[in-house]
C-alpha positions in Angstrom: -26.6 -17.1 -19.9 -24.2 -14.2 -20.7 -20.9 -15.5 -19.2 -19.3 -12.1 -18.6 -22.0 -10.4 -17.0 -22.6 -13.7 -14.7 -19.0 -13.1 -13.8 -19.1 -9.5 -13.5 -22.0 -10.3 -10.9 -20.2 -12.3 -8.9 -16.9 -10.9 -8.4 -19.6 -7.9 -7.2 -21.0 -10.4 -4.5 -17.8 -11.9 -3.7 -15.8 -8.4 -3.4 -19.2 -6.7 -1.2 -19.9 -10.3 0.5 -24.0 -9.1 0.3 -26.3 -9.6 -2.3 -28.7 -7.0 -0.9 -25.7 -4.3 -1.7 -25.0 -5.7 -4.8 -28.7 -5.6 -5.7 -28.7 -1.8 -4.7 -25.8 -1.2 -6.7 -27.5 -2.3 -9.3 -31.0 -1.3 -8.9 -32.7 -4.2 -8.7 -34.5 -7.1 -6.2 -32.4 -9.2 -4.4 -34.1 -12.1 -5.8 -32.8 -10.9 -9.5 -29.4 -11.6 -8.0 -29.6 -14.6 -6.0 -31.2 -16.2 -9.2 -28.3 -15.3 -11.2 -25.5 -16.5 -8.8 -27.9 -19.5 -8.4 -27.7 -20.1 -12.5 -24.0 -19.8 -12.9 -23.9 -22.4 -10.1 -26.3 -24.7 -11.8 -24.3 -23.9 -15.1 -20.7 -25.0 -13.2 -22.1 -27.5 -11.3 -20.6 -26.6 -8.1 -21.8 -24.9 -5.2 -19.5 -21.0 -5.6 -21.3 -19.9 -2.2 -22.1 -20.8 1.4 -25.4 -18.6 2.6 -25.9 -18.3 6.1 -28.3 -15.8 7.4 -25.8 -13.5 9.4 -22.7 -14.1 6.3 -21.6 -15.5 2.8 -19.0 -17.0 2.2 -17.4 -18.3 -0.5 -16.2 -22.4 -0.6 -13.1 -23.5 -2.0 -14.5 -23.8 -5.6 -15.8 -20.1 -5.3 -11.9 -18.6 -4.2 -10.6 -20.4 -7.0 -13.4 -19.1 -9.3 -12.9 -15.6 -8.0 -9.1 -15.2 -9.1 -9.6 -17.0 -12.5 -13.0 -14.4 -12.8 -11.1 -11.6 -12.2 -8.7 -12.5 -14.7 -10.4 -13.2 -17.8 -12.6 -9.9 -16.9 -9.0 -7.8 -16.6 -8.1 -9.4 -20.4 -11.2 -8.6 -21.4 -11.0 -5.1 -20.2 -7.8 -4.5 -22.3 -8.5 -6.2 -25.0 -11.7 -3.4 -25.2 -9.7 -0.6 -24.6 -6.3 -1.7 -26.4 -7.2 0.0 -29.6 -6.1 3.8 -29.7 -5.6 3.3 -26.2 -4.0 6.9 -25.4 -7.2 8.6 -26.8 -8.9 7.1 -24.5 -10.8 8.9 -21.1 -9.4 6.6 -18.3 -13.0 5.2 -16.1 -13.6 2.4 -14.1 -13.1 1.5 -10.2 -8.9 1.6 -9.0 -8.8 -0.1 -5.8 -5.5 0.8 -4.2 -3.2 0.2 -0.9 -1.2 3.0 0.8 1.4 3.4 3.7 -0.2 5.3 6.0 2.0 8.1 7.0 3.5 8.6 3.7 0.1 8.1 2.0 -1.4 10.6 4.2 1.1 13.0 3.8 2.6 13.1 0.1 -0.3 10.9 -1.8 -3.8 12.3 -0.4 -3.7 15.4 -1.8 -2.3 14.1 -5.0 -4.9 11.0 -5.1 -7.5 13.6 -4.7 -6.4 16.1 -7.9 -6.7 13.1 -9.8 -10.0 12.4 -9.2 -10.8 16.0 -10.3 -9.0 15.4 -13.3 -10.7 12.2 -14.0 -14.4 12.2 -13.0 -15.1 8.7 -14.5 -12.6 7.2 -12.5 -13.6 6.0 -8.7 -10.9 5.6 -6.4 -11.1 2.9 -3.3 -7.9 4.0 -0.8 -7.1 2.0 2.1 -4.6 3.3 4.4 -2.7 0.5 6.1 1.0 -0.1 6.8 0.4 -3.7 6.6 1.6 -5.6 3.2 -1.1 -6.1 1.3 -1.9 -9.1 -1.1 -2.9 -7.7 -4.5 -4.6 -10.7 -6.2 -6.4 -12.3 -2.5 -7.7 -8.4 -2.0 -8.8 -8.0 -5.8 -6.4 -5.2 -5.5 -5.4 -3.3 -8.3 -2.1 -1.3 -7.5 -0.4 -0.8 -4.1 2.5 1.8 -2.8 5.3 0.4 -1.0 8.3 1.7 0.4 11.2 -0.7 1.2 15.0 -0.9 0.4 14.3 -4.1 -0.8 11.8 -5.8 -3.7 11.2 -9.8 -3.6 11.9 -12.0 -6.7 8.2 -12.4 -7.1 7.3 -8.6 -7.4 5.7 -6.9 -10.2 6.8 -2.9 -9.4 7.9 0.2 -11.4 10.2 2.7 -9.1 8.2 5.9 -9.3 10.4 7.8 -6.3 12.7 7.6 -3.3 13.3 8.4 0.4 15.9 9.1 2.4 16.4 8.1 6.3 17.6 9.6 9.1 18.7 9.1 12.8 17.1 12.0 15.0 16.3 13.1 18.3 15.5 15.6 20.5 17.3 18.4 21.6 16.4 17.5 25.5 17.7 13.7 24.9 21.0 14.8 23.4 21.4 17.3 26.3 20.8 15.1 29.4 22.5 11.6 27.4 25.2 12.7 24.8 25.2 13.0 21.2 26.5 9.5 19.3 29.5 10.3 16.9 29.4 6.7 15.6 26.7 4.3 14.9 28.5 2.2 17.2 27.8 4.1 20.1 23.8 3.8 19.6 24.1 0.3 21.3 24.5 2.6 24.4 21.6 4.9 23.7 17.7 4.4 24.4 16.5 3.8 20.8 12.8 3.8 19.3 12.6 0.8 17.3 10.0 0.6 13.9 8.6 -3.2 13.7 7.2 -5.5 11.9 6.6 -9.2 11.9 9.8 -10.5 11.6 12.0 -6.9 12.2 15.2 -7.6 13.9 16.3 -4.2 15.8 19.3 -3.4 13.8 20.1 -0.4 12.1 22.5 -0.7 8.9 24.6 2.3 8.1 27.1 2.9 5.0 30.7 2.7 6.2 33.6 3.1 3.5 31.5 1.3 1.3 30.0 -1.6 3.4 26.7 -1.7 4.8 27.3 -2.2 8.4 24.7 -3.6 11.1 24.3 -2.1 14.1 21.8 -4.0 17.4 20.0 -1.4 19.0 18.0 -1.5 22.5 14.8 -0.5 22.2 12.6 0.2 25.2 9.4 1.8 23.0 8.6 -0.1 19.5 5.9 0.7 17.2 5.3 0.0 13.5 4.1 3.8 12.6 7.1 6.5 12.1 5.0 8.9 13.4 4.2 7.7 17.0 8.1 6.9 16.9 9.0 10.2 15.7 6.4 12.3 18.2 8.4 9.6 20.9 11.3 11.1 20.0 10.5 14.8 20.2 8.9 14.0 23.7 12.6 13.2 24.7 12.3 9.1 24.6 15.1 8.2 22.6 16.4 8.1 19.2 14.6 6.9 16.5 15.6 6.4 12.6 13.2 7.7 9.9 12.2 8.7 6.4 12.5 12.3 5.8 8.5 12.7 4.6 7.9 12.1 8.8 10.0 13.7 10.4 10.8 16.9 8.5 8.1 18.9 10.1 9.7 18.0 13.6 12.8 19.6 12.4 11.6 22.4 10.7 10.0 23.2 14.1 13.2 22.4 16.5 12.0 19.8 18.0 14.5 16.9 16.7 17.6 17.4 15.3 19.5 15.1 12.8 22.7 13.0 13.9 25.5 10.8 12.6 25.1 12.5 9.9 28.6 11.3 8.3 27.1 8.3 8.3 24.2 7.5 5.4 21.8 4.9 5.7 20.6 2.9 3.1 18.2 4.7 0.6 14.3 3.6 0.7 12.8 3.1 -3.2 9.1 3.7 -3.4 7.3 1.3 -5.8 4.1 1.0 -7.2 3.5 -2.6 -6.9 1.0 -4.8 -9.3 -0.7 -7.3 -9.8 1.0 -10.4 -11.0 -1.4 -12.2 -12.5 -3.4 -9.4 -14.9 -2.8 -7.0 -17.8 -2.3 -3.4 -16.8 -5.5 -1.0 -17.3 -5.3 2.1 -19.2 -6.3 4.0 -16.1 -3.4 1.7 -13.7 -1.0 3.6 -15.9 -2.3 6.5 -16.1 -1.9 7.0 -12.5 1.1 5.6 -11.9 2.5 8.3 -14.3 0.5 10.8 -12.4 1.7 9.9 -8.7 5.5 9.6 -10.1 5.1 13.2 -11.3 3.8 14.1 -8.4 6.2 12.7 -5.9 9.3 14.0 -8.3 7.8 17.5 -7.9 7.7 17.0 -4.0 11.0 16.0 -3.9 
């Protein structure tokens, strides 16, 4: 049995959950891979699958089997293309997580010039707000924006973002304009969540990051819906510049407390603990920090 292409096979199963796609993939009979999957079962000794007729899934022994696969396949990877590495034509599958709003806006465009640039590179995008978890996903690169990285994190810095407290021209007219952050506590805020949010905003006085509660009526974890809220008149809201500079270019929300500055956002590129770095990983992060420097 050739270990590496059993594995190769069944991080394919695993990561499609089908053998019929896998089988397509590769142009064969489903029966060609069932029998393989079967052999490197036999050759473990441990069942790696559940078959049902509606799913697969994988057991316990499989998971575990999955990570450790896609491991040793990543070393093997680099060890292939280590030598004269910069010579090298980046190819292969990148499977990467975006925010949506910022992805959307600043990275879709970019994310699509590379793939121009680099035909033998295929490019799997998923545009989600949620955190995702490189290694369970078989993930190879994700783009966060936070003020904040964990211990834990793997992540090279490849931009900023700055934040803002706006609102409409309508809402400052009919309920005041806030000359301290203080004041917001007062005010009909739009509050961004996630699990585990409080609703505080944190401003910079004389040095000190201050908290401030806010009482928020409309939540929502998208700065878009929150800014749109805003321009409709709904309250104040506090985001990144790369939503709501379109608003203000058009009138529709204007920027306040603007003697006081909020805390500033870093944008990572966030990787995989538990893996070498590909050729083409690195070649795109060097793209998309180019990229977002020039947009800046």
């Amino acid at each position: 049995m050739d270990r590496l292409h059993a594995m190769r096979l069944f991080v394919r199963v695993a990561e499609l959950n089908s053998f019929s796609a896998v089988a397509l993939q590769l142009n064969v009979a489903r029966s060609v891979v069932t029998r393989q999957i079967a052999a490197l079962e036999t050759h473990l000794g441990v069942k790696l699958m559940a078959r049902s007729t509606r799913r697969l899934t994988l057991t316990s022994a499989g998971t575990a089997y999955l990570e450790k696969c896609r491991v040793i396949l990543n070393l093997v990877e680099a060890a292939e293309t280590g030598i004269a590495e910069e010579r090298l034509t980046p190819r292969g599958q990148i499977r990467l997580s975006l925010p949506l709003s910022f992805g959307l806006k600043r990275l879709a465009s970019p994310l699509l010039e590379f793939a121009k640039l680099y035909p033998e590179v295929s490019l799997d995008m998923d545009y989600s707000d949620r955190r995702a978890n490189l290694i369970e996903e078989g993930l190879d690169l994700s783009i966060r924006i936070t003020r904040r990285l964990e211990g834990s994190d793997i992540a090279r810095k490849i931009g900023t973002s700055n934040m803002h407290v706006i609102a409409s021209p309508d809402y400052l007219a009919r309920y005041g304009r806030p000359k301290h952050p203080a004041e917001l506590a007062h005010h009909e805020c739009l509050g961004y969540t996630t699990a585990g949010n409080q609703q505080i905003w944190q401003f910079e006085i004389d040095g000190n990051l201050v908290s401030f509660p806010i009482r928020a009526r409309i939540n929502a974890n998208n700065g878009e819906a929150l800014t749109e809220a805003a321009a409709q008149g709904l309250g104040i809201t506090c985001q990144p510049d790369f939503i709501f500079e379109d608003y203000l270019a058009s009138g529709r929300v204007e920027e306040i407390l603007t003697d006081f500055a909020l805390p500033e956002l870093g944008i990572y590129a966030m990787l995989p603990s538990n893996r070498q770095i590909p050729h083409r990983i690195r070649v795109l992060i060097d793209f998309l920090a180019n990229q977002i420097t020039a947009s800046t």
